[in-house]
C-alpha positions as CSV (number, residue, x, y, z in Angstrom):
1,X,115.3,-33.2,-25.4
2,X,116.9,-29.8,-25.2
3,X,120.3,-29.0,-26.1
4,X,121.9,-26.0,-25.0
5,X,124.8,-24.1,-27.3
6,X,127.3,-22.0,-25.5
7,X,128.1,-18.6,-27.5
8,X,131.7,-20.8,-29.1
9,X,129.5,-23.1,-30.9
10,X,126.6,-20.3,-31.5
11,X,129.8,-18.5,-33.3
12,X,130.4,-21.6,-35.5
13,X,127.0,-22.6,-36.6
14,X,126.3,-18.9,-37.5
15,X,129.4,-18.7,-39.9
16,X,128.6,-22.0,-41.7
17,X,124.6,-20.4,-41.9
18,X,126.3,-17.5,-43.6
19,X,128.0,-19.5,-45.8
20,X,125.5,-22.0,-46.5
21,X,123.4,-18.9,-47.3
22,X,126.3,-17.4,-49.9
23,X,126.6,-20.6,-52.1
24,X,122.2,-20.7,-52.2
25,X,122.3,-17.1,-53.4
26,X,124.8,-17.9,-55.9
27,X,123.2,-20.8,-57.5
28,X,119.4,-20.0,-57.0
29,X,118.6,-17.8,-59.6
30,X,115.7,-16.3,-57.5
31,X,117.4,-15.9,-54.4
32,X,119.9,-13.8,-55.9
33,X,117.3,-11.8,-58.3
34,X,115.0,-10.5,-55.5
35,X,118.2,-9.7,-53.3
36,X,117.6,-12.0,-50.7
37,X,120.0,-11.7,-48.1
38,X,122.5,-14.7,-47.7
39,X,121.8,-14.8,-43.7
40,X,118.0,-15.0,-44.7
41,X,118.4,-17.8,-47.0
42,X,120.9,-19.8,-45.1
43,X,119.1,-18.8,-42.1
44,X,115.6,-19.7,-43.2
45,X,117.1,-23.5,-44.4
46,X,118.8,-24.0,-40.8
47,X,115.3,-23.2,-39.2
48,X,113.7,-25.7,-41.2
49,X,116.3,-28.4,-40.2
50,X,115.6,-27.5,-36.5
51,X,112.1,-27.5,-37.2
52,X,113.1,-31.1,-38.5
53,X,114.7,-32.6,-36.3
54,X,112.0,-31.1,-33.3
55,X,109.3,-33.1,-35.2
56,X,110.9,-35.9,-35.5
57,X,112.9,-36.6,-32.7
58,X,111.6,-34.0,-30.4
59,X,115.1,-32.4,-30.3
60,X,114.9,-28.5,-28.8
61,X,118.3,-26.5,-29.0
62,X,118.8,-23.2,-26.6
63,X,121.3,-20.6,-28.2
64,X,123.3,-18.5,-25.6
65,X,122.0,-14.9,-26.7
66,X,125.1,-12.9,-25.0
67,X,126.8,-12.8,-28.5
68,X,123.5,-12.5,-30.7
69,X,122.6,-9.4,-28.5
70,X,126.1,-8.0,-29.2
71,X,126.2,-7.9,-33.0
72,X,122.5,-6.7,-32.9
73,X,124.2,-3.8,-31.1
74,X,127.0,-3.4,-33.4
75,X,124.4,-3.4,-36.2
76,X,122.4,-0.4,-34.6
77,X,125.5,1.6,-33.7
78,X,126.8,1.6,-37.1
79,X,123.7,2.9,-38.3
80,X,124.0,5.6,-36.4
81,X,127.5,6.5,-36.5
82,X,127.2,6.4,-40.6
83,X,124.0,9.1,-40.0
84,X,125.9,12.1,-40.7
85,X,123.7,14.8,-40.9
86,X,126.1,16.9,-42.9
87,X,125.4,15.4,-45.9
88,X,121.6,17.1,-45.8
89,X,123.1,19.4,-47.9
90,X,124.0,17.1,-50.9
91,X,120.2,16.3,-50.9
92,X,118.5,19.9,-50.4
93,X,115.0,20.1,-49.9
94,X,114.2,16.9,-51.7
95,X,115.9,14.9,-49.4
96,X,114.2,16.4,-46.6
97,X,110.7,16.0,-48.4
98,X,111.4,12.3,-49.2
99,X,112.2,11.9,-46.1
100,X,108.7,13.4,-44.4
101,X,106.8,11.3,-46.8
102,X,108.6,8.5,-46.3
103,X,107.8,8.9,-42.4
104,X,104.3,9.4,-42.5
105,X,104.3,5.9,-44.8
106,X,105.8,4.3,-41.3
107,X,102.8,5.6,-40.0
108,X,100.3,4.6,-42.2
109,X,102.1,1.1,-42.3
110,X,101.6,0.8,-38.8
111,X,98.2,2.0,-38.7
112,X,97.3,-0.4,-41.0
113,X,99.1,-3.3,-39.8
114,X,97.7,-2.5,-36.0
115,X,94.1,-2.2,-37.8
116,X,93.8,-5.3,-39.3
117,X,95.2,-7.6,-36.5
118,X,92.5,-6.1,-34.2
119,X,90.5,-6.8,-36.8
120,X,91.5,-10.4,-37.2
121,X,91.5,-11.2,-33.5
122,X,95.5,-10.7,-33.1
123,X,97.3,-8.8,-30.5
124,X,97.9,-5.3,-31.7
125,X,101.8,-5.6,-31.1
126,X,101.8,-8.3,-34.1
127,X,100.4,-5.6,-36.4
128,X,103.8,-3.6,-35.7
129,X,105.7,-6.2,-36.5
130,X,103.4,-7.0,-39.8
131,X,104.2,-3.2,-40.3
132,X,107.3,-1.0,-40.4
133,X,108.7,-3.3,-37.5
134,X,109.5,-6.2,-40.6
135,X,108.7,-4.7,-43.6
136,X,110.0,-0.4,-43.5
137,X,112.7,-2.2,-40.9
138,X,113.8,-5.1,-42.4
139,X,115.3,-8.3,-41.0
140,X,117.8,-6.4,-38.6
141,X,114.9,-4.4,-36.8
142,X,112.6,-7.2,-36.7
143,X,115.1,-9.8,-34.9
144,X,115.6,-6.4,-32.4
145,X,112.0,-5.8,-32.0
146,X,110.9,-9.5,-31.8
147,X,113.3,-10.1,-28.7
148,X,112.1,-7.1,-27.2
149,X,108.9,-7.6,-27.5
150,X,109.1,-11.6,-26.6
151,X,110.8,-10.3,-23.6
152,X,109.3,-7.3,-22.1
153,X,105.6,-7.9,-23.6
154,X,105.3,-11.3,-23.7
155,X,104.1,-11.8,-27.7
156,X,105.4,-15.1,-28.4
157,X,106.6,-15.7,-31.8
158,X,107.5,-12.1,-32.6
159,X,110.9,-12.6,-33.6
160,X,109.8,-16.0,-36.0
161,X,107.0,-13.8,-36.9
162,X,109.2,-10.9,-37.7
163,X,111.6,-12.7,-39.9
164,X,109.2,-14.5,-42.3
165,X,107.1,-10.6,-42.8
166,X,110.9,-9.3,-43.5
167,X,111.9,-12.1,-46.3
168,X,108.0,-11.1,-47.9
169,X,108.7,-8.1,-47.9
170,X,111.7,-7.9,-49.5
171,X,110.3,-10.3,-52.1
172,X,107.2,-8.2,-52.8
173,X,109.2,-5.1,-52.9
174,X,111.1,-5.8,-55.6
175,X,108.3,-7.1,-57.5
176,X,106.1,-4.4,-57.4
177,X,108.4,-2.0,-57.7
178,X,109.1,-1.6,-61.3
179,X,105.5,-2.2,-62.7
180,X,104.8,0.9,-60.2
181,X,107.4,3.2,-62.1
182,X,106.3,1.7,-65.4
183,X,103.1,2.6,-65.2
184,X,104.3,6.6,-63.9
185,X,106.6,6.8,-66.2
186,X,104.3,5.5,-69.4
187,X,101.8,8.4,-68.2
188,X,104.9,11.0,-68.6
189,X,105.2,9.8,-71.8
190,X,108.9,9.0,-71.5
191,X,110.2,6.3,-73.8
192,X,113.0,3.8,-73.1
193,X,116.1,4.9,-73.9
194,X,117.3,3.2,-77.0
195,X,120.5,0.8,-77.2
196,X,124.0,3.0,-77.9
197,X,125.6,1.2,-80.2
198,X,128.7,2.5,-80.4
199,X,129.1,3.2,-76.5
200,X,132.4,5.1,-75.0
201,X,134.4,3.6,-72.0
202,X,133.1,5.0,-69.2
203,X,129.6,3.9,-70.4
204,X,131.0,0.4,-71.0
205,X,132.3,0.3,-67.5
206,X,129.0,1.9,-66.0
207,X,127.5,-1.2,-67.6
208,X,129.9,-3.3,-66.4
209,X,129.5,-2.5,-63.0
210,X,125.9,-3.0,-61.5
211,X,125.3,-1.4,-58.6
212,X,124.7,-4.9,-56.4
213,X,127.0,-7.0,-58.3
214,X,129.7,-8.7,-56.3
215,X,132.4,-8.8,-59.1
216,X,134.0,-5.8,-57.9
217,X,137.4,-5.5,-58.0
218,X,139.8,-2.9,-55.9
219,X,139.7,-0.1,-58.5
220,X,136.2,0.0,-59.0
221,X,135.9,-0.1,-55.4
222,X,137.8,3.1,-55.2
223,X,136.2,4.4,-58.1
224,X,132.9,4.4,-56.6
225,X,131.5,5.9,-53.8
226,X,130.1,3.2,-51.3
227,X,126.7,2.9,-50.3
228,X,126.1,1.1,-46.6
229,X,124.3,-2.0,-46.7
230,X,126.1,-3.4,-50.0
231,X,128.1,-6.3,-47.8
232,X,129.7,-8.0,-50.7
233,X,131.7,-4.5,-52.0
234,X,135.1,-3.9,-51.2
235,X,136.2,-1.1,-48.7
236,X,140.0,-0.2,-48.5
237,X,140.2,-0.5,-44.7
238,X,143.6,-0.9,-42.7
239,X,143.7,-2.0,-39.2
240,X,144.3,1.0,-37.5
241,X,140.8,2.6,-39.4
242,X,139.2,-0.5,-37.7
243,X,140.5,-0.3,-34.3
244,X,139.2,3.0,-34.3
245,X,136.5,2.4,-35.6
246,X,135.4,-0.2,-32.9
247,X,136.8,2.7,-30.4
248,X,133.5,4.4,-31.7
249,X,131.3,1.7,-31.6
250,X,132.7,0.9,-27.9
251,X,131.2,4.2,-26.8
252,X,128.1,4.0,-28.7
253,X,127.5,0.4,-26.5
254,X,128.7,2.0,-23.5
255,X,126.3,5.2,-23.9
256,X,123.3,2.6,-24.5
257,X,123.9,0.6,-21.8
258,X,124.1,3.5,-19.4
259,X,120.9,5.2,-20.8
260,X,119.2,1.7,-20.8
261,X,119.7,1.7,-17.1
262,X,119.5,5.6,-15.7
263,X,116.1,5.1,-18.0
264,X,114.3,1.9,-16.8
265,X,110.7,2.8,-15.4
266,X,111.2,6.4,-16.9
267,X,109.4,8.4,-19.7
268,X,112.9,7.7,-21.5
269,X,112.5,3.9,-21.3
270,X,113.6,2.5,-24.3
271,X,115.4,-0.9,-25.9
272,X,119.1,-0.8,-25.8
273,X,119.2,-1.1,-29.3
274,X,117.5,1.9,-30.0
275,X,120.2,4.0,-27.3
276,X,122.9,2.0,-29.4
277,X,121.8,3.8,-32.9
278,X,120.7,7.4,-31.1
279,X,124.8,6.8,-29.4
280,X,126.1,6.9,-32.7
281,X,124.2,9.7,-34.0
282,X,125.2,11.9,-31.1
283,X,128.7,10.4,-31.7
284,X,129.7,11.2,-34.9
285,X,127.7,14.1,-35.2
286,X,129.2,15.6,-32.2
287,X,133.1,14.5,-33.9
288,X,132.5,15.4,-37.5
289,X,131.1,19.2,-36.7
290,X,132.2,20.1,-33.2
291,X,136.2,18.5,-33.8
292,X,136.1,17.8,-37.5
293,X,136.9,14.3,-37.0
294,X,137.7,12.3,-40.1
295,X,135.0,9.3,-39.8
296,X,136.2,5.9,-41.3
297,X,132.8,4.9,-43.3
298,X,134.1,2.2,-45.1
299,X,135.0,0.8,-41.8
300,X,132.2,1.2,-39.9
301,X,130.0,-0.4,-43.0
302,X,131.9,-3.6,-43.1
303,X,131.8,-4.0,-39.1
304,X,127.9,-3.0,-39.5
305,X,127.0,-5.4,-42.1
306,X,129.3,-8.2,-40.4
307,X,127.4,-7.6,-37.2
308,X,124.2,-8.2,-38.8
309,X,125.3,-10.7,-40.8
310,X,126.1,-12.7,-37.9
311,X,123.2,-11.7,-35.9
312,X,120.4,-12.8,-38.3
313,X,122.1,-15.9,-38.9
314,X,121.9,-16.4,-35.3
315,X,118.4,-15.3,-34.5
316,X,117.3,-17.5,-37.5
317,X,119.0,-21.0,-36.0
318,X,116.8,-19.6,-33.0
319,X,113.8,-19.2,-35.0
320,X,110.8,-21.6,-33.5
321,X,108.5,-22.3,-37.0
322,X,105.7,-24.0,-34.9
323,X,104.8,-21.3,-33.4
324,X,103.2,-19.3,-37.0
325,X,101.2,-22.5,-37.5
326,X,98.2,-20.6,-35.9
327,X,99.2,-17.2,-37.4
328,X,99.7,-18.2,-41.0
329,X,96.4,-17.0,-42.6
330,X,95.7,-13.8,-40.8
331,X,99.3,-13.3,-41.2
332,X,99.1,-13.1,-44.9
333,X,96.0,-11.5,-45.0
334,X,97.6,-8.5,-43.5
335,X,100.8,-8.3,-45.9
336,X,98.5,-8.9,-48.9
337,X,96.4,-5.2,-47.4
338,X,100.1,-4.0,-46.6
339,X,101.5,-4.3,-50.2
340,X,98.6,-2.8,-51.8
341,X,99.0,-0.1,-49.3
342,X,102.1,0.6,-50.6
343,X,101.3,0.6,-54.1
344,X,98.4,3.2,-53.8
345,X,100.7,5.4,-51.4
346,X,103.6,5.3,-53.5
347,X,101.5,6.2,-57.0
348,X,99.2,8.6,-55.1
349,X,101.4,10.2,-52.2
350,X,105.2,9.5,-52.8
351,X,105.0,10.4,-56.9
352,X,102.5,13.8,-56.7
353,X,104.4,15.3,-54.0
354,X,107.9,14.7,-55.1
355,X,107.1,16.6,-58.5
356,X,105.3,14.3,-60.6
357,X,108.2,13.6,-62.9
358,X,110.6,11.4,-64.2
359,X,112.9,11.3,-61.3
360,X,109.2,10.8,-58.9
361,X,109.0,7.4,-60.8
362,X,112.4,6.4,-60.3
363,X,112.1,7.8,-56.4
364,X,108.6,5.6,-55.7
365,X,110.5,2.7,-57.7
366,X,112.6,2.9,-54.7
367,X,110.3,3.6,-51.9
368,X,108.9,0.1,-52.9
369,X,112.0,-1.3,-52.3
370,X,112.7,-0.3,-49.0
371,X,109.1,0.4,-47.5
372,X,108.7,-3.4,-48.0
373,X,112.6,-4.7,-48.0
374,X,115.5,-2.9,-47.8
375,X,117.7,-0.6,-48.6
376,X,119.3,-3.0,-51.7
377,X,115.9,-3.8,-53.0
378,X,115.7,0.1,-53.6
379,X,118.7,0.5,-55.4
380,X,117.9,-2.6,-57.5
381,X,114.6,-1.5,-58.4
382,X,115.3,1.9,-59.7
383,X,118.9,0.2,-61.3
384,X,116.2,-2.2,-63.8
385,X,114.2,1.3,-64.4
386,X,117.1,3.6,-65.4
387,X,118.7,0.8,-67.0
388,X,115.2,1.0,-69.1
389,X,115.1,5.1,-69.7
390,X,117.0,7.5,-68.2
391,X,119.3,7.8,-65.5
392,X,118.4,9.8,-62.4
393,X,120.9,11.3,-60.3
394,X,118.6,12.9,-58.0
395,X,116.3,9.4,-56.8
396,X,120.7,7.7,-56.6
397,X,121.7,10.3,-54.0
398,X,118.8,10.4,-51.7
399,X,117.1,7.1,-51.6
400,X,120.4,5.3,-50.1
401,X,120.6,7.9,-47.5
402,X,116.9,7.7,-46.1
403,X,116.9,4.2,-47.1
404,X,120.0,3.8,-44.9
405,X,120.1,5.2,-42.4
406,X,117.4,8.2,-41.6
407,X,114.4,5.5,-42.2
408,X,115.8,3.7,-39.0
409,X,116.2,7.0,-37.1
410,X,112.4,8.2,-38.0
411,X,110.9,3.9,-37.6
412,X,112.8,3.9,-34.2
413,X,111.0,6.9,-33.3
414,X,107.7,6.2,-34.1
415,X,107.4,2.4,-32.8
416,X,108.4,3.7,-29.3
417,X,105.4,5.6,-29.6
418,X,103.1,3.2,-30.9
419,X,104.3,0.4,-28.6
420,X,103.4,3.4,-25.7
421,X,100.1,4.0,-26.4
422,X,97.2,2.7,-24.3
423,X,95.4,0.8,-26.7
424,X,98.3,-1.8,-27.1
């Protein structure tokens, strides 16, 4: 029996998903340790109840997609429109070095991930999503790249696929992680830093005030300089800031809609979603440095992480669990190469050539976080390092900015090429 959910009732479910997911994270220690999102894990239990109830009673339910491809939009353009360019600068050549061998990981990942479904008898286009499609993308560009890829190449379960490689990846990135960094940093020779006991006030309140915690309150908020992807912060936004605001993301959606359609059956073909984040770049790089327009970030950040919010909880009531009963073993054969992958790259690749010191540990610390997870795993993995030893400055400013929103740019870039090539 198949029952169909206009996008009113879509709306609903999706909220009571998100805060289903909020009160898990809170009371499951684990959840809330390895940063799982609260989309992900109310998501994940609202797929298992549909999976339920389609056992059981053979019930099927059809989500109108209308509003699921909207905030998947939203989500895109605000990458994009928080990529400001400008702020190269605060990271010098470091930044830009990270950043190269951060994209040549995407490439490996995808390599790797393309290999070994061949090898295992898969279609190749499930070894991009077992690659930087899920895990360098995380659950926002695997719910993009699954529909797109259910839709215009016909791999079924790609989305279902996508989201389950996301959540293990964000789970395996924060657990290898810090055993990475602690083995670097143990060859440096650099002990833990020993406990202060009389510390000042602004060391308290550093303490005080983890870099993921929720318990923020409006001063700190102020205090701090945001980072994107941290939904549960507050941002001092007023409602003209978010009119704006949604004035930008208006004509980021309007420039990928146009390009989606001058470019169908062109050498410029590409998923909306991907004109949606390349609309904001142009945008407010075009604002900040031709018309020094004064961007609202903290505004843009809370409309981006509501978007997605909102779109993974509805992509995950639409997730069909049946369909990775035949994909389950292959499937984990992959991310078991993939996470080893990582760890050799990182200790070999990412630590030699940014400098092979101190602030290289805390750096690969984070490249585990978010070439398997997300952004948040990063910061969370090099927070328990410095928390350890030292602090490091240099691995704070540029990890949240590759991890943010240049890792999307460069992963965009190089799946339309992958997903192009004959062999696929």
């Amino acid at each position: 029996m198949e029952v169909t959910l206009n996008g009113y009732y879509t709306l609903i479910l999706a909220t009571l998903v998100l805060l289903l997911g909020r009160f898990l994270v809170k009371k499951v220690k684990f959840l809330e340790d390895f940063n799982i999102p609260e989309p992900v894990a109310g998501g994940l239990v609202a797929a298992v109840i549909v999976y339920a109830l389609n056992i059981i009673w053979g019930y099927s339910f059809i989500f109108q997609q209308e509003l699921q491809t909207a905030c998947m939009l939203m989500f895109f353009a605000s990458i994009g429109l928080s990529a400001d360019f400008g702020r190269l600068k605060a990271g010098g050549t470091p930044l830009l070095t990270f950043t190269a061998v951060v994209s040549l990981f995407i490439v490996v990942q995808d390599i790797v991930g393309v290999s070994m479904a061949t090898l295992l008898g898969l279609d190749p286009l499930l070894g991009l999503v077992t690659g930087s499609i899920a895990l360098t993308g995380g659950h926002g560009t695997a719910g993009a790249w699954g529909l797109t890829l259910e839709e215009q190449y016909g791999v079924v379960g790609a989305t279902t696929l996508g989201i389950a490689v996301a959540t293990y990846g964000l789970v395996a990135g924060g657990v290898i992680g810090g055993p990475v960094a602690r083995r670097l940093i143990n060859k440096l020779g650099v002990e833990p830093e020993p406990v202060n006991p009389n510390p000042s006030e602004t060391e308290k309140l550093a303490s005080k005030q983890s870099l993921y915690s929720t318990k923020h309150n409006e001063e700190d908020a102020y205090r701090n300089k945001e980072i994107f992807e941290k939904p549960d912060n507050i941002r001092l936004i007023t409602a003209s800031s978010t009119i704006e605001s949604l004035a930008l993301f208006a004509a980021a959606l309007a420039f990928a809609d146009f390009m989606t359609v001058i470019g169908k059956d062109t050498w410029f073909d590409l998923p909306t979603f991907v004109w949606a984040l390349a609309g904001g770049v142009i945008i407010r790089n075009v604002l900040t440095t031709v018309f020094d327009f004064h961007m609202f970030d903290r505004a843009i950040d809370v409309i981006g992480n509501a978007s997605l919010s909102l779109f993974l909880a509805m992509a995950l009531l639409s997730l069909k669990l049946w369909q990775l009963t035949d994909l389950a073993g292959p499937v984990l054969i992959i991310l078991m190469v993939q996470t080893l992958v990582m760890v050799l790259y990182v200790y070999f690749v990412t630590f030699r050539i940014m400098g092979k010191d101190y602030d290289s540990a805390v750096l690969s610390a984070g490249h585990c976080g978010f070439g398997m997870g997300a952004t948040p795993t990063a910061i969370a993995n090099m927070q328990a390092v410095t928390d350890r030893y030292l602090a490091s400055p240099k691995a704070f400013l540029i990890v949240p900015m590759v991890g943010a929103f240049f890792v999307d740019i460069v992963n965009a870039t190089v799946l339309q090429i992958f997903v192009n090539l004959p062999f696929m």
